[in-house]
TORLUM-499940 format. One record per residue (C-alpha): x, z, y; residue in one letter; residue number from 1. Coordinates in pm, whole numbers. Layout:
N
NODE      xx      zz      yy  torvex  mimi
NODE       X       Z       Y       a   NUM
...
END
This chain:
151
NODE      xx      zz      yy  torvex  mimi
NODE    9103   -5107   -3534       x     1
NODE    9197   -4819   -3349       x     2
NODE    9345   -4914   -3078       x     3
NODE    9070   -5197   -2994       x     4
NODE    8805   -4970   -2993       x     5
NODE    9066   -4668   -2765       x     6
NODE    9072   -5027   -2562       x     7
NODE    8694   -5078   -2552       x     8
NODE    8618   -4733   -2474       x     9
NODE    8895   -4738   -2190       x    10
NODE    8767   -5038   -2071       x    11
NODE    8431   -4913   -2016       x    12
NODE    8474   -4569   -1871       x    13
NODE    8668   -4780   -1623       x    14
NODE    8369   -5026   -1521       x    15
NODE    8097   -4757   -1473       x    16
NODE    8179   -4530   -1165       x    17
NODE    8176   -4134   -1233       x    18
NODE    7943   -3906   -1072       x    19
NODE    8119   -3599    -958       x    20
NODE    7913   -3443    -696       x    21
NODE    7773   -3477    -360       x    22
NODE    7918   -3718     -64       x    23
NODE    8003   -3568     262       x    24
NODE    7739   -3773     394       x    25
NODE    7474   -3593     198       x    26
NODE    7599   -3281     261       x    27
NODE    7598   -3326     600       x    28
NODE    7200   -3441     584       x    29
NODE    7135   -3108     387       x    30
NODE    7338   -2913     659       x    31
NODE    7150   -3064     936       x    32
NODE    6797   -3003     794       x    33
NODE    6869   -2628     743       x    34
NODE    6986   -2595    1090       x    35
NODE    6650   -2803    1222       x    36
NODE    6442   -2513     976       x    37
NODE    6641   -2256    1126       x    38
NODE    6625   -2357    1457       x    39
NODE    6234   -2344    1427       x    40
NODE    6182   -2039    1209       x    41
NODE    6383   -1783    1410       x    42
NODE    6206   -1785    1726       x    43
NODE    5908   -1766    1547       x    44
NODE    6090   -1483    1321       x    45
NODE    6203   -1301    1663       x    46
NODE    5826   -1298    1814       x    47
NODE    5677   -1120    1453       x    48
NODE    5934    -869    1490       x    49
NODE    5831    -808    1886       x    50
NODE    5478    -765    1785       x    51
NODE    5584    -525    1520       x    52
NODE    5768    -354    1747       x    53
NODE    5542    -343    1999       x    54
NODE    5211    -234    1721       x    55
NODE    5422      51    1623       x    56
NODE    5463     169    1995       x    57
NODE    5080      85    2036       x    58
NODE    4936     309    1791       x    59
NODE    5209     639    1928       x    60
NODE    5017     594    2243       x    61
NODE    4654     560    2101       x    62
NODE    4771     889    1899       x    63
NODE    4934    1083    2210       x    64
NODE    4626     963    2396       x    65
NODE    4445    1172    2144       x    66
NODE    4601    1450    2179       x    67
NODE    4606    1452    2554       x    68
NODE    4242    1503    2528       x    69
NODE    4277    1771    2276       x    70
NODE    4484    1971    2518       x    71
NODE    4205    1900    2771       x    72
NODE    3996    2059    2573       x    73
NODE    4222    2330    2484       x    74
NODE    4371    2385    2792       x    75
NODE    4137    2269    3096       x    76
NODE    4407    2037    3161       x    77
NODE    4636    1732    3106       x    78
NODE    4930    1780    2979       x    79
NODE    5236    1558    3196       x    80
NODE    5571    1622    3279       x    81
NODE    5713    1266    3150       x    82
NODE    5913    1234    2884       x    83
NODE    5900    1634    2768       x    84
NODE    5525    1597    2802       x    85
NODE    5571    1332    2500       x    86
NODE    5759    1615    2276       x    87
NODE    5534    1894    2340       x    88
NODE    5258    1677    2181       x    89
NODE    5491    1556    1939       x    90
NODE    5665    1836    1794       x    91
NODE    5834    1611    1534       x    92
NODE    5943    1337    1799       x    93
NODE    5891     995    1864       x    94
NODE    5908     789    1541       x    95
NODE    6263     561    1511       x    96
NODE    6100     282    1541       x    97
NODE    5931     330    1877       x    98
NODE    6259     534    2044       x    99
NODE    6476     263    1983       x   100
NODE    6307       7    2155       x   101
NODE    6056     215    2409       x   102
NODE    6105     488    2619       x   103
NODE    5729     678    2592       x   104
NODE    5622     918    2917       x   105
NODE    5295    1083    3037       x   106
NODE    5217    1165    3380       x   107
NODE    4936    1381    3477       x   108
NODE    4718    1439    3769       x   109
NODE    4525    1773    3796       x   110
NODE    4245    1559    3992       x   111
NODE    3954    1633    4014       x   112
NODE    3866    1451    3802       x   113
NODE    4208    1524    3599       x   114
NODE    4358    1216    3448       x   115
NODE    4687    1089    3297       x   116
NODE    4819     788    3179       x   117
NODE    5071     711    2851       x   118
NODE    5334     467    2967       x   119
NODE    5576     258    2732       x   120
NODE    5853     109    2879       x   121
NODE    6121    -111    2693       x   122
NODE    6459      39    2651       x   123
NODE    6734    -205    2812       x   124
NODE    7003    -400    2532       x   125
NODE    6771    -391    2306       x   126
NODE    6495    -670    2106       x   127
NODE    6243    -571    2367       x   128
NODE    6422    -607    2726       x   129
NODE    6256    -795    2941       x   130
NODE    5926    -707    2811       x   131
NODE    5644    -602    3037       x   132
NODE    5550    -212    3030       x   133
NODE    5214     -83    2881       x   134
NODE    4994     178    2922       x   135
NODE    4674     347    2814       x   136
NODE    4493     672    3048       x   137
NODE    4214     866    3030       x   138
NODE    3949     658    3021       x   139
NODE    4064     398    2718       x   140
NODE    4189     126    2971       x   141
NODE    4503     -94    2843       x   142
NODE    4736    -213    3067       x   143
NODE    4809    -524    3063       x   144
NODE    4527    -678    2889       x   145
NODE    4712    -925    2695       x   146
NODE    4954    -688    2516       x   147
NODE    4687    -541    2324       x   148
NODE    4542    -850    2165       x   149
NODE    4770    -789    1909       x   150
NODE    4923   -1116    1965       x   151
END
């Protein structure tokens, strides 16, 4: 009795096929789809972390533009000189995040009527080459319009 049902059993494992795993043909499918979602997310990916980039460099200007007309006040002048106009105003420096991707200057016109004008200009080799510069002066005016949508 034994061996008939080993015989049976044997007999039936044989007839019903064994499910091990995936086929290469399925994995393939899966492999494809993740490169479609991949190939769509990381531009899209790439563009949030310009923006963030770019908001970060933004809001240094906005803040040295502040304190431009602070000095005005304080001084009866703007304050340029490019780059080491930036680190007088900034006596702890330019942030990480905006120094590796911008390089931030002021220039300065005694006038009259005195102006100046914050200038951010993307640092070659890195996320934001080929970027457009922007700026902000005196009178609140951002240059160019469209990189200050926030878009």
């Amino acid at each position: 009795m034994c061996t008939a049902l080993s015989r049976t059993s044997i007999a039936r494992t044989a007839a019903t096929p064994r499910l091990r795993g995936f086929t290469l043909v399925e994995l393939m499918i899966a492999v494809a789809l993740v490169a479609i979602l991949a190939a769509i997310a990381y531009p899209s990916y790439r563009e949030y972390v310009k923006r963030a980039h770019r908001s970060s460099a933004q809001s240094l200007m906005l803040d040295l533009a502040n304190r431009e007309q602070q000095y005005l006040l304080d001084n009866r002048a703007f304050l340029g000189g490019g780059a080491s106009a930036v680190t007088t105003l900034l006596p702890a420096g330019v942030p990480v995040e905006v120094s590796d991707f911008y390089d931030m200057t002021i220039t300065a016109t005694a006038g009259p009527p005195p102006n100046f004008e914050v200038k951010a200009t993307p640092k070659a080799g890195s996320l934001m080459a080929g970027e457009t510069p922007f700026t902000i002066n005196q009178d609140g005016t951002r240059l160019p319009a469209d990189k200050w949508k926030g878009r």
